[in-house]
C-alpha positions as CSV (number, residue, x, y, z in Angstrom):
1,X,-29.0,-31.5,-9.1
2,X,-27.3,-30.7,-12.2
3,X,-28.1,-26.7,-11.8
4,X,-26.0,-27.3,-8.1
5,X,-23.5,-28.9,-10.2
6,X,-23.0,-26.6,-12.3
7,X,-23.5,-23.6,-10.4
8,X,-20.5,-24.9,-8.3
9,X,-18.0,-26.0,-11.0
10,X,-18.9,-22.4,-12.4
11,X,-18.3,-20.9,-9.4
12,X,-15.0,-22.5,-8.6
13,X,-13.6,-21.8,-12.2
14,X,-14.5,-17.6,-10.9
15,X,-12.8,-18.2,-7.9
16,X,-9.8,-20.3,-9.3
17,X,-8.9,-16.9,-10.9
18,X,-9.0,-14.5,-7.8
19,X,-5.7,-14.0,-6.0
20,X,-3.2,-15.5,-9.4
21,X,-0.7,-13.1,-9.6
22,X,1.9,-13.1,-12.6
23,X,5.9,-13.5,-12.3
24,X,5.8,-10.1,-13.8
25,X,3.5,-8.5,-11.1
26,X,5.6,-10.6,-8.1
27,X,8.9,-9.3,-10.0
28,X,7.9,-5.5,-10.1
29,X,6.8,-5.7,-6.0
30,X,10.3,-7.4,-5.5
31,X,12.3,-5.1,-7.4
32,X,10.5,-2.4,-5.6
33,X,10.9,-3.6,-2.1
34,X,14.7,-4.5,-3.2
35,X,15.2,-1.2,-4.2
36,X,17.3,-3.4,-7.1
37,X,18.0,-0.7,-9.5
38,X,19.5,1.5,-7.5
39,X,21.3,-1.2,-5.7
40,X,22.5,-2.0,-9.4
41,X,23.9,1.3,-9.5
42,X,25.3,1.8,-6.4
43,X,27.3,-1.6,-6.5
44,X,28.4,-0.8,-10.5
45,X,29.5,2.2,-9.3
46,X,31.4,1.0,-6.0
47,X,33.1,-2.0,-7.9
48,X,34.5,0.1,-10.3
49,X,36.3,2.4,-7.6
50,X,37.5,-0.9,-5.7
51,X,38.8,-1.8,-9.2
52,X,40.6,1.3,-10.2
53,X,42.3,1.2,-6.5
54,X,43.7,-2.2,-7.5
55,X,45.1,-1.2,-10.4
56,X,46.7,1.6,-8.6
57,X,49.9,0.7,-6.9
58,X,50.2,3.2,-4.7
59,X,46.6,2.6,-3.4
60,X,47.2,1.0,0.4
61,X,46.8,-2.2,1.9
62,X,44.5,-0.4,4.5
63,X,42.9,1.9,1.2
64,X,41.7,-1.9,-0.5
65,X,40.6,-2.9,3.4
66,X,38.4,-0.2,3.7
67,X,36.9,-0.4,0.2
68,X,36.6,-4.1,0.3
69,X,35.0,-4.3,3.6
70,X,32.2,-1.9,2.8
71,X,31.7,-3.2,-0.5
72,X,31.3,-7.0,1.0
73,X,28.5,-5.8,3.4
74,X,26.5,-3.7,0.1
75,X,26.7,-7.0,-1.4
76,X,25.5,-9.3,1.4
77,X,22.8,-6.8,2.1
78,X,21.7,-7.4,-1.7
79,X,22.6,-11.3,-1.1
80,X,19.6,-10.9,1.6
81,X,17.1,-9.6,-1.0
82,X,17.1,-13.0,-3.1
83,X,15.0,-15.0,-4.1
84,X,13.4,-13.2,-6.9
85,X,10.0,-14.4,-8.1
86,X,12.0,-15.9,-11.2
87,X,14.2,-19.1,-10.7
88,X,17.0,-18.3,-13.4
89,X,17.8,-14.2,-12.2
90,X,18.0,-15.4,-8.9
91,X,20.4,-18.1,-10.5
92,X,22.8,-15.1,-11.9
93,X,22.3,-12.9,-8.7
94,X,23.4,-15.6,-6.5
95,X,26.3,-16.2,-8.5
96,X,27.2,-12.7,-9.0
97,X,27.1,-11.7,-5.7
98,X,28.8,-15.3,-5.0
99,X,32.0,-13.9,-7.3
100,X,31.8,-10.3,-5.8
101,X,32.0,-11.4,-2.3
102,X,35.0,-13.8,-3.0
103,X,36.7,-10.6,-5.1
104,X,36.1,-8.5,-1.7
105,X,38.1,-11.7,0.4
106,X,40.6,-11.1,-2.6
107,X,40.7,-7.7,-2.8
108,X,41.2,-7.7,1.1
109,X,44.3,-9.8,1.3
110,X,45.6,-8.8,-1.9
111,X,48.6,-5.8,-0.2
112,X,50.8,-4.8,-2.7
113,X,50.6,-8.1,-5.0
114,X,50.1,-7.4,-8.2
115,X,49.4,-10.8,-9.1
116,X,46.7,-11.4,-6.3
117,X,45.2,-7.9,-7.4
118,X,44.8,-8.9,-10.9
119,X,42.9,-11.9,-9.8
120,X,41.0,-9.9,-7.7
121,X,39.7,-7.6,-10.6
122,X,39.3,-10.9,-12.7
123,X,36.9,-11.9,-9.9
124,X,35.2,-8.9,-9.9
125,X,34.3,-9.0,-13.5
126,X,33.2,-11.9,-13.5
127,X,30.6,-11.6,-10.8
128,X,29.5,-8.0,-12.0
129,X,28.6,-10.4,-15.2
130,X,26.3,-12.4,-12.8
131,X,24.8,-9.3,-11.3
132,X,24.3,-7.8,-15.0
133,X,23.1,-11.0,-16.7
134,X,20.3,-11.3,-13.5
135,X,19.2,-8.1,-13.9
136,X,19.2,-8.3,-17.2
137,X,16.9,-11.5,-17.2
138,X,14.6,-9.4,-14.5
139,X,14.0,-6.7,-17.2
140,X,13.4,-9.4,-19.6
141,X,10.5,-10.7,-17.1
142,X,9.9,-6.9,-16.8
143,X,9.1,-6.4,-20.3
144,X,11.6,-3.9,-20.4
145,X,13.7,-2.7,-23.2
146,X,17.2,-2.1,-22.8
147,X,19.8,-3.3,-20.6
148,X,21.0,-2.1,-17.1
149,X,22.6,1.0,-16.6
């Protein structure tokens, strides 16, 4: 009796191990599957056009639609991604893309104010931080050294 015993406490402490998989493991598939670096890139990159055409008085009310409007979908199609497998990136990537898609709104009725297109860039900012600070904490889960590009 105590060879069954222990034979099945033994056996459920080999079993007990199959199938764990690590945050780190569940973080690479998802930033795989996420395609989250070059999303990264893609939206650094596209903010920082938006921006300089808000800074740009001669750049249109129909020039900031355009740019705006395809920026707000690249973001809610990023938004659609989360969760990630850890609780505090998807934290800062929900609040990033929070700010970016309210700097979009901004950007898209800002016209030719230059008051309401500086808050718009402020906006921006401040939600790219969200998206750098998340993927910076991803890395972190990562092991990986550096920052985002």
């Amino acid at each position: 009796m105590k060879r069954l015993v222990t034979l099945v406490v033994l056996g459920s402490l080999v079993l007990s191990g199959c199938g764990t998989v690590t945050t780190k493991e569940l973080t690479v598939t998802w930033m795989k599957d996420a395609q989250h670096d070059r999303v990264y890139k893609s939206l650094h990159h596209d903010i920082a056009k938006t921006v300089r055409y808000l800074k740009d008085p001669t750049s249109t009310r129909a020039d900031l639609h355009t740019l705006c409007s395809v920026l707000n979908l690249e973001i809610h199609a990023a938004n659609d991604h989360l969760p990630t497998p850890d609780r505090e990136a998807t934290n800062l990537l929900a609040d990033g893309y929070d700010q970016l898609a309210t700097a979009t709104t901004q950007c898209d009725v800002a016209g030719a104010d230059p008051v309401a297109r500086a808050k718009a860039i402020a906006t921006f900012r401040k939600g790219f931080g969200g998206l750098y600070f998340g993927t910076l904490r991803l890395y972190k889960v990562l092991g990986r050294p550096g920052s985002p590009k």
